[in-house]
VOVEX-9883 format. One record per residue (C-alpha): x, y, z; residue number from 1. Coordinates in nm, 2 decimals, decimal comma. Example, Ala and Ser with C-alpha at 12.3 -4.5 7.8 and 13.67 -1.06 7.14 Angstrom:
BEGIN
{u=1,23&v=-0,45&w=0,78&kolro=1}
{u=1,37&v=-0,11&w=0,71&kolro=2}
***
This chain:
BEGIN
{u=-0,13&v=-2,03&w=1,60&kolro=1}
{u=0,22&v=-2,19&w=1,49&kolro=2}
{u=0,59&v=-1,99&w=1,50&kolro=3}
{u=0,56&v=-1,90&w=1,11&kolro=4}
{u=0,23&v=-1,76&w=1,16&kolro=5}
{u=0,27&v=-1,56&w=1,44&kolro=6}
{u=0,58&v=-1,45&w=1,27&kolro=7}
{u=0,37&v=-1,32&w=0,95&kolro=8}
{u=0,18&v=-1,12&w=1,20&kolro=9}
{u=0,43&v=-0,96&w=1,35&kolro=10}
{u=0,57&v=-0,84&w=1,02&kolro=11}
{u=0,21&v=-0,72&w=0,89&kolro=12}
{u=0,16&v=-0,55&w=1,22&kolro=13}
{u=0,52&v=-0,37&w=1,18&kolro=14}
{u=0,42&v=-0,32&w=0,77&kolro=15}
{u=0,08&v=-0,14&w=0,82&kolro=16}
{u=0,27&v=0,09&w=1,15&kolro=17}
{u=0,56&v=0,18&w=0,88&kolro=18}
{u=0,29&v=0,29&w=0,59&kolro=19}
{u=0,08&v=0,45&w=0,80&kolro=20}
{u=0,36&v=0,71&w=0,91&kolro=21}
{u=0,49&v=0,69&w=0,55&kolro=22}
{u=0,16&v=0,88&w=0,43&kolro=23}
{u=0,32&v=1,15&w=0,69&kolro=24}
{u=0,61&v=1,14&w=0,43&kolro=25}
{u=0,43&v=1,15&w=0,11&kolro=26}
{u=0,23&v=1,43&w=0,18&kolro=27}
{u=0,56&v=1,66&w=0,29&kolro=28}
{u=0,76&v=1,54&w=-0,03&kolro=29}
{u=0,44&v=1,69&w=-0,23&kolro=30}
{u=0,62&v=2,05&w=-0,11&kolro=31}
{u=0,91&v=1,98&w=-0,33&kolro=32}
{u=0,88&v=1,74&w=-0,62&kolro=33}
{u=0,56&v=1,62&w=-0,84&kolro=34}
{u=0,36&v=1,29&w=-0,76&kolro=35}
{u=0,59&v=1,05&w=-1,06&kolro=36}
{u=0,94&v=1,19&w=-0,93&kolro=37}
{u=0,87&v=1,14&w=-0,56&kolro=38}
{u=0,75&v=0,75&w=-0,68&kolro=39}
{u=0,99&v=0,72&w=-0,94&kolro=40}
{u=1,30&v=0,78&w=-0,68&kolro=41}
{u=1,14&v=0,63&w=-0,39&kolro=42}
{u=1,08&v=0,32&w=-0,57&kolro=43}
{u=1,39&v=0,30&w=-0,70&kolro=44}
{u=1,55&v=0,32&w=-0,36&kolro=45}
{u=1,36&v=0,05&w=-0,24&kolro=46}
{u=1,48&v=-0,21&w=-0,48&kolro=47}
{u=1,85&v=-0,10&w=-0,45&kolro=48}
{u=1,77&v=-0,20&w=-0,09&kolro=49}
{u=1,72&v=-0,51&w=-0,15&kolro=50}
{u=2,01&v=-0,63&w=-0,34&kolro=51}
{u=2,25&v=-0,65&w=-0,05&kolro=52}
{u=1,98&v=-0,90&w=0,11&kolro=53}
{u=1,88&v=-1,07&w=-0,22&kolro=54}
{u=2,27&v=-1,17&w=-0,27&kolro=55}
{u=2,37&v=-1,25&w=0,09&kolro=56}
{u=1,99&v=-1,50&w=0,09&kolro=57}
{u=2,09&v=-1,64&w=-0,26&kolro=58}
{u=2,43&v=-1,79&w=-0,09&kolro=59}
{u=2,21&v=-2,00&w=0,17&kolro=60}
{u=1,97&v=-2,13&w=-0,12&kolro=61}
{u=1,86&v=-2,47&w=-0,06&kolro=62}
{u=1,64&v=-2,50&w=-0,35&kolro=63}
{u=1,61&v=-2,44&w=-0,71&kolro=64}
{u=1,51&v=-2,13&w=-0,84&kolro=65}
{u=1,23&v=-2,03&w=-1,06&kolro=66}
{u=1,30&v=-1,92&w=-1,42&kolro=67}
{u=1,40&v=-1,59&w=-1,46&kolro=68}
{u=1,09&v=-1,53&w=-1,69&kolro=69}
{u=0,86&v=-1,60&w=-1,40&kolro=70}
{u=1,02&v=-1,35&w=-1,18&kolro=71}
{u=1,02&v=-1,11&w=-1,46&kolro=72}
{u=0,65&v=-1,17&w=-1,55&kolro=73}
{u=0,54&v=-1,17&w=-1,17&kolro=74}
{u=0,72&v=-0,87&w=-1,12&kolro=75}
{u=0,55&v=-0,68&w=-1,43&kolro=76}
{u=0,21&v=-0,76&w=-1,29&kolro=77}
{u=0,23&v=-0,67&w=-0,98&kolro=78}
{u=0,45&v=-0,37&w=-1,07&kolro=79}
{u=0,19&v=-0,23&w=-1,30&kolro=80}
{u=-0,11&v=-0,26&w=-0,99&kolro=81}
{u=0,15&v=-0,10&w=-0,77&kolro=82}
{u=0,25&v=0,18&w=-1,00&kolro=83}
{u=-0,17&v=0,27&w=-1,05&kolro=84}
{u=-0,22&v=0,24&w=-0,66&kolro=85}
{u=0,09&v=0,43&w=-0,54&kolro=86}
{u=0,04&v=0,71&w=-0,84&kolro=87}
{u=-0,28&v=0,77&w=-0,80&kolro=88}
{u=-0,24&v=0,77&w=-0,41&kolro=89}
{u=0,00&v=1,03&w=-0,44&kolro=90}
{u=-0,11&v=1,24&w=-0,69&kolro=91}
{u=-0,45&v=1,27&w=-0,43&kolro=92}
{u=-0,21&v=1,33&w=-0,12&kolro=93}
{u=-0,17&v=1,63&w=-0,30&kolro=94}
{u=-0,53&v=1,76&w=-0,28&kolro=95}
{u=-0,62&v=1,56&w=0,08&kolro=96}
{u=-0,44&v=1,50&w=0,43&kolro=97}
{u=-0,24&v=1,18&w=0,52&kolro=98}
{u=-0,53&v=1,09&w=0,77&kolro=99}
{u=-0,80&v=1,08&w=0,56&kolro=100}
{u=-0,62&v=0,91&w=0,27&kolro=101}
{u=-0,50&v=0,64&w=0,51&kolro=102}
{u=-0,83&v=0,54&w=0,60&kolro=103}
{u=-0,93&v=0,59&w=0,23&kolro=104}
{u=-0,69&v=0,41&w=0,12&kolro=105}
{u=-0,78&v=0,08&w=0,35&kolro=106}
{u=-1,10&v=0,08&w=0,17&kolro=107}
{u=-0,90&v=-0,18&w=-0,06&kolro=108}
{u=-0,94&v=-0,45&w=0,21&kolro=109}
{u=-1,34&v=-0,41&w=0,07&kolro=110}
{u=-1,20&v=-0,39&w=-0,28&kolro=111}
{u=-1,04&v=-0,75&w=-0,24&kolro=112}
{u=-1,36&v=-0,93&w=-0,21&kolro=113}
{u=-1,59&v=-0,73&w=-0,49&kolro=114}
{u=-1,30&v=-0,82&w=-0,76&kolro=115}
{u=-1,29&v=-1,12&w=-0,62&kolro=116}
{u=-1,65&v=-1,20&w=-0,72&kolro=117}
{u=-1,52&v=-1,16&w=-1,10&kolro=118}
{u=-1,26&v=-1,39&w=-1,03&kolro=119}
{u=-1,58&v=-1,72&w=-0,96&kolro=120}
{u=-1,50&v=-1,61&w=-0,52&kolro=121}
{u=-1,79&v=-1,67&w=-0,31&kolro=122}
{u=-1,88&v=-1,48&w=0,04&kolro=123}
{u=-2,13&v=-1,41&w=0,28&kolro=124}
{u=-2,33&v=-1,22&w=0,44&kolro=125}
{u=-2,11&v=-1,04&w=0,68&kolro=126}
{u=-1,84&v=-0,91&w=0,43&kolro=127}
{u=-2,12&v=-0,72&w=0,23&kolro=128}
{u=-2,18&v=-0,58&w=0,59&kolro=129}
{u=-1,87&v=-0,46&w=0,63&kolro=130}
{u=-1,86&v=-0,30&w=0,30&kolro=131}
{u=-2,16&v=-0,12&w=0,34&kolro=132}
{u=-2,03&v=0,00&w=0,69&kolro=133}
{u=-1,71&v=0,08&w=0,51&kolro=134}
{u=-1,92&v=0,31&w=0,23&kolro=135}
{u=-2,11&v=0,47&w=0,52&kolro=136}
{u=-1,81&v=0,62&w=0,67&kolro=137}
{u=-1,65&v=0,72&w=0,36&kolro=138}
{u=-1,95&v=0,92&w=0,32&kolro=139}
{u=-1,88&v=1,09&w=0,64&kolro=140}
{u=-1,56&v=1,13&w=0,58&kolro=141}
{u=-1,57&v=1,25&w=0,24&kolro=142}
{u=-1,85&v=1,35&w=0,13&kolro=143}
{u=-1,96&v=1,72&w=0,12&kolro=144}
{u=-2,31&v=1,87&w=0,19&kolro=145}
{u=-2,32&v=1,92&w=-0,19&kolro=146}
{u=-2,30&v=1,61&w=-0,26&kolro=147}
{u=-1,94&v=1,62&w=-0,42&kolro=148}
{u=-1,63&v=1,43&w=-0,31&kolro=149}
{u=-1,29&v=1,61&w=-0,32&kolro=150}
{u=-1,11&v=1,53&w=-0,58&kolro=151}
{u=-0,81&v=1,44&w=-0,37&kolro=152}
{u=-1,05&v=1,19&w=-0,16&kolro=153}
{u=-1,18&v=1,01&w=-0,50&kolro=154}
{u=-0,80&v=0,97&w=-0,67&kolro=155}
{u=-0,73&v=0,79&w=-0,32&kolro=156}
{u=-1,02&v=0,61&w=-0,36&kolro=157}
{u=-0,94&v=0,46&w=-0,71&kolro=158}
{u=-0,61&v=0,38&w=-0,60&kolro=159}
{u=-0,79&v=0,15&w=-0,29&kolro=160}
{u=-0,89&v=-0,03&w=-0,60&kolro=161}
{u=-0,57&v=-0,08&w=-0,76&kolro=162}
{u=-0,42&v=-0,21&w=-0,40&kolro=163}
{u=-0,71&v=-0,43&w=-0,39&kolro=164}
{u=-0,58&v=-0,58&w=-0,72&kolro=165}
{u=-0,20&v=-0,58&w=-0,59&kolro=166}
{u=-0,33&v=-0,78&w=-0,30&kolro=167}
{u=-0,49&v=-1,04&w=-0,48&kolro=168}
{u=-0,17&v=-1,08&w=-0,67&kolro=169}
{u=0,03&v=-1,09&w=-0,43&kolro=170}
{u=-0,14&v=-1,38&w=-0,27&kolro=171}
{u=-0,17&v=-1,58&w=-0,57&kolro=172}
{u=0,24&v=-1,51&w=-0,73&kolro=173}
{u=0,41&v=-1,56&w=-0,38&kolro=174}
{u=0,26&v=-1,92&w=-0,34&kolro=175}
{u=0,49&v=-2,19&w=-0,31&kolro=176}
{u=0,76&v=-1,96&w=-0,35&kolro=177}
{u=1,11&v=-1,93&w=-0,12&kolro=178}
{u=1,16&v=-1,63&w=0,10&kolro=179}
{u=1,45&v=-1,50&w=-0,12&kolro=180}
{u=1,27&v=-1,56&w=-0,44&kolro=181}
{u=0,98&v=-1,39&w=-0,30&kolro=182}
{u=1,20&v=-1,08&w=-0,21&kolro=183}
{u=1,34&v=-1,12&w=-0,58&kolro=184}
{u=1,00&v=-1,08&w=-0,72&kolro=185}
{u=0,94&v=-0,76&w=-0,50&kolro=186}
{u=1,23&v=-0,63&w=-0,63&kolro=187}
{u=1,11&v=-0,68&w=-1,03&kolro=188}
{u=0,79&v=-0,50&w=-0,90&kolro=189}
{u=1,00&v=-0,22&w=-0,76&kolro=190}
{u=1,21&v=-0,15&w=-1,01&kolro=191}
{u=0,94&v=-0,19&w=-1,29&kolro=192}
{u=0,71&v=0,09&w=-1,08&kolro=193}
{u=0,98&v=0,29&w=-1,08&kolro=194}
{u=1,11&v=0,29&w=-1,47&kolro=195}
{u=0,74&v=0,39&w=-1,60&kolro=196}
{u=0,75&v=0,68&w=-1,29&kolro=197}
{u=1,06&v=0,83&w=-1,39&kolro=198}
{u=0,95&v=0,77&w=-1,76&kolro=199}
{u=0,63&v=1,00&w=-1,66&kolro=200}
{u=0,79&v=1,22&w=-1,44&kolro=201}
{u=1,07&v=1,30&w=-1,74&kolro=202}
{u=0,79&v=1,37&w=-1,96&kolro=203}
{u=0,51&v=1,57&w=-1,74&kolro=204}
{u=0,68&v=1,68&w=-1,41&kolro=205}
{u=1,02&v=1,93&w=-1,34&kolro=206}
{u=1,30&v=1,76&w=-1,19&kolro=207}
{u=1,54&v=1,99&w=-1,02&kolro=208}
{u=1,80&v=1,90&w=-0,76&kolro=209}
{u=1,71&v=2,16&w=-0,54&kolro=210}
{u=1,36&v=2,02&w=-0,50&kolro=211}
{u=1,52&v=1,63&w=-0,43&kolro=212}
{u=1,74&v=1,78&w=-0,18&kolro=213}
{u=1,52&v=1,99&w=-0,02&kolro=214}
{u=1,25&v=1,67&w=0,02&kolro=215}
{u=1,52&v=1,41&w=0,08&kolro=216}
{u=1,42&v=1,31&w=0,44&kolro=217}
{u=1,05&v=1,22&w=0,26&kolro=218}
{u=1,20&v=1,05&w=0,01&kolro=219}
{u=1,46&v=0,82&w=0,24&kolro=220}
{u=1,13&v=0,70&w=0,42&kolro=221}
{u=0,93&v=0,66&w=0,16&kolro=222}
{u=1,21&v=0,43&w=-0,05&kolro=223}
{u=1,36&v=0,25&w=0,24&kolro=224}
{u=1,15&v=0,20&w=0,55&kolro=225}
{u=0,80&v=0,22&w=0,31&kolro=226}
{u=0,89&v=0,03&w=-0,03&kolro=227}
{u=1,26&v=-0,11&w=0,09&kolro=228}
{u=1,13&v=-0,26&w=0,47&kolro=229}
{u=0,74&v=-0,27&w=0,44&kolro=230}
{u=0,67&v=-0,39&w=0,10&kolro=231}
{u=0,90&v=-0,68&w=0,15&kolro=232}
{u=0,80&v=-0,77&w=0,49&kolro=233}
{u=0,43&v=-0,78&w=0,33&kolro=234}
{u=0,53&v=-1,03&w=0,06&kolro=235}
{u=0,76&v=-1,26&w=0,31&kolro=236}
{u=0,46&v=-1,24&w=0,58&kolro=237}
{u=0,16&v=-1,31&w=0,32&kolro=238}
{u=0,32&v=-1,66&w=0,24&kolro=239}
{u=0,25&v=-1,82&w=0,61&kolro=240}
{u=-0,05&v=-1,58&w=0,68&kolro=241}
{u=-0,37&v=-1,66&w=0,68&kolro=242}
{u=-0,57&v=-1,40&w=0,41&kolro=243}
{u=-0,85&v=-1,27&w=0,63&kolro=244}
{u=-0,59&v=-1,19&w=0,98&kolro=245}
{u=-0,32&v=-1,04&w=0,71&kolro=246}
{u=-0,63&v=-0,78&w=0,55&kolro=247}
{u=-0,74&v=-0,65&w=0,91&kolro=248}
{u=-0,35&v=-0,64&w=1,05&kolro=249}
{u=-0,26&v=-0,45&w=0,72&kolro=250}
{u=-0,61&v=-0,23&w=0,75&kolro=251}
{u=-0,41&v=-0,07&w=1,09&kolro=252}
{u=-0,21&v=0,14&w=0,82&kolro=253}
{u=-0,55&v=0,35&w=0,83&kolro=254}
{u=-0,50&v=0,42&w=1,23&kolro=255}
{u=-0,15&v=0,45&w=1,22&kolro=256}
{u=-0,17&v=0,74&w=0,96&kolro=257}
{u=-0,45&v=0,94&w=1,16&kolro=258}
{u=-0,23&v=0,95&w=1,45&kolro=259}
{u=0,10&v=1,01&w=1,25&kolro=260}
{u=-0,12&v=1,31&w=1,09&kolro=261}
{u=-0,20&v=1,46&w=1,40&kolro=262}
{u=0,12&v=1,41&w=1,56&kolro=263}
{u=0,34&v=1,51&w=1,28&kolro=264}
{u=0,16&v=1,76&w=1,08&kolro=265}
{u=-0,11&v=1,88&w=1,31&kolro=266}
{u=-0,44&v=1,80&w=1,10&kolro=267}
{u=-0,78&v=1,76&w=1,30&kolro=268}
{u=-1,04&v=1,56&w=1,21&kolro=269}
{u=-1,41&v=1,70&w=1,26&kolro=270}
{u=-1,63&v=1,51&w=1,47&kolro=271}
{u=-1,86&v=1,35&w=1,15&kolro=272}
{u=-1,53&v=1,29&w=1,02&kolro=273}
{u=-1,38&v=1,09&w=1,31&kolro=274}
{u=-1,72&v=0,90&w=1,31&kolro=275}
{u=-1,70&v=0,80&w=0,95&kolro=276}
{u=-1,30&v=0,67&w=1,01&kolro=277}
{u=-1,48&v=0,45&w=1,28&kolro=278}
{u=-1,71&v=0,32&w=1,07&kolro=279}
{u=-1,45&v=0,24&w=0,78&kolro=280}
{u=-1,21&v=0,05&w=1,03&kolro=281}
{u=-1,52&v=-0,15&w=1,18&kolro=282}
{u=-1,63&v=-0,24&w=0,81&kolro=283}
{u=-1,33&v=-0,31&w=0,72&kolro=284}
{u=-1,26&v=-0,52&w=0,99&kolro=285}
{u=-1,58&v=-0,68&w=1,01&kolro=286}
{u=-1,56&v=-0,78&w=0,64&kolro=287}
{u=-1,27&v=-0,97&w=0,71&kolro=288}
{u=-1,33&v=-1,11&w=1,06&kolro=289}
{u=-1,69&v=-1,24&w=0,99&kolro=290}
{u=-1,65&v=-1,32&w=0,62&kolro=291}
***
């Protein structure tokens, strides 16, 4: 393993322990604010954050940078997968604890390969293993005797998806781009998640300064260390990292947001459920590891 991609580890190790403690955040800004405001603000945070480090990276360039219209374009695409992930996401932290959407939520790592099949990707025998392992304990997990999943669980679920598809993006719009330009085209995603939030929180949700202020720690977390910090550290790291090491690093979030939830906000898992979260991080793992 060379510097760069020990490096890239490092910073996906650092990315999935920040979002697993931000899902402590997101579910204690639900108290105060809808699911679009909390996004639209925390979004828009994180690309404000970046503009100090975008100008300061732009002075040391040393090559030329991409059109503006591929930034822009980047940035809409990926922007749109990350407003559907992070919307949905949050909409089901209302209904669902921050432990069992983390692990929910690294069901994407599964989701990855089965859009990849659609895109002419091949694999064997031991990533359909790790998805059916990875089902398994969502069963457990999720699933009630009747039958039913909560409707919290399955709007996490179908935002797994949409991460899935904001993975896959990721990796294929960073190549062969700089580490400012890269950082640029997070920003675009950002800012373009943000605009259509606000847009839907303005039309569907309250907005009151009370409830911003009252939720503001949430919402400094969520902006700056989740969106500002993390997202970025996920699209510098994913340049120099190898695909399959980056999806189990980043599948830690899961891990990291059981514990935060116990730590922070006191939620216990039942035995069948801490049985299915084992199953869903060895799928997930295993689907990467022995692909």
């Amino acid at each position: 393993m060379n510097s760069r991609t020990a490096r890239a580890n490092l910073f996906l190790l650092l990315t999935a322990l920040i979002w697993g403690a931000a899902f402590v955040a997101q579910r204690m800004g639900m108290d105060h604010m809808g699911p679009l405001t909390f996004n639209g603000i925390r979004f828009a945070l994180g690309a404000l954050a970046l503009l100090p480090l975008i100008a300061n990276m732009d002075k040391k360039r040393t090559s030329a940078a991409p059109p503006l219209a591929t930034l822009i374009r980047g940035g809409v695409l990926m922007g749109g997968a990350l407003f559907l992930g992070a919307w949905l996401q949050q909409f089901g932290l209302c209904y669902t604890t921050a432990g069992k959407a983390g692990f929910i939520t690294g069901l994407y790592v599964v989701f990855v390969p089965l859009i990849g099949i659609f895109l002419g990707h091949r694999y064997g025998l031991g990533t359909w293993a790790g998805a059916v392992l990875a089902i398994a304990g969502m069963y457990m997990l999720s699933v009630t005797e009747s039958m039913t999943m909560d409707k919290g669980d399955a709007l996490v679920l179908l935002s797994a998806f949409f991460w899935g598809v904001h993975v896959l993006l990721i990796g294929r719009l960073t190549s062969g781009l700089s580490a400012v330009d890269a950082i640029k085209l997070a920003a675009v995603q950002f800012a373009f998640c943000s605009l259509i939030s606000l847009a839907g929180a303005a039309a569907f949700e309250e907005i009151s300064l009370s409830g911003l202020w009252a939720g503001i720690i949430p919402l400094l977390y969520g902006g700056l260390m989740s969106v500002g910090v993390a997202y970025t550290l996920q699209v510098v790291a994913q340049r120099d990292a190898r695909p399959a090491p980056a999806a189990i690093i980043l599948s830690l979030e899961a891990v990291f947001a059981a514990v935060a939830g116990w730590m922070l906000l006191g939620e216990i898992l039942t035995t069948q459920a801490l049985v299915g979260c084992a199953l869903m991080l060895g799928g997930m793992i295993w689907s990467q590891a022995r692909p």
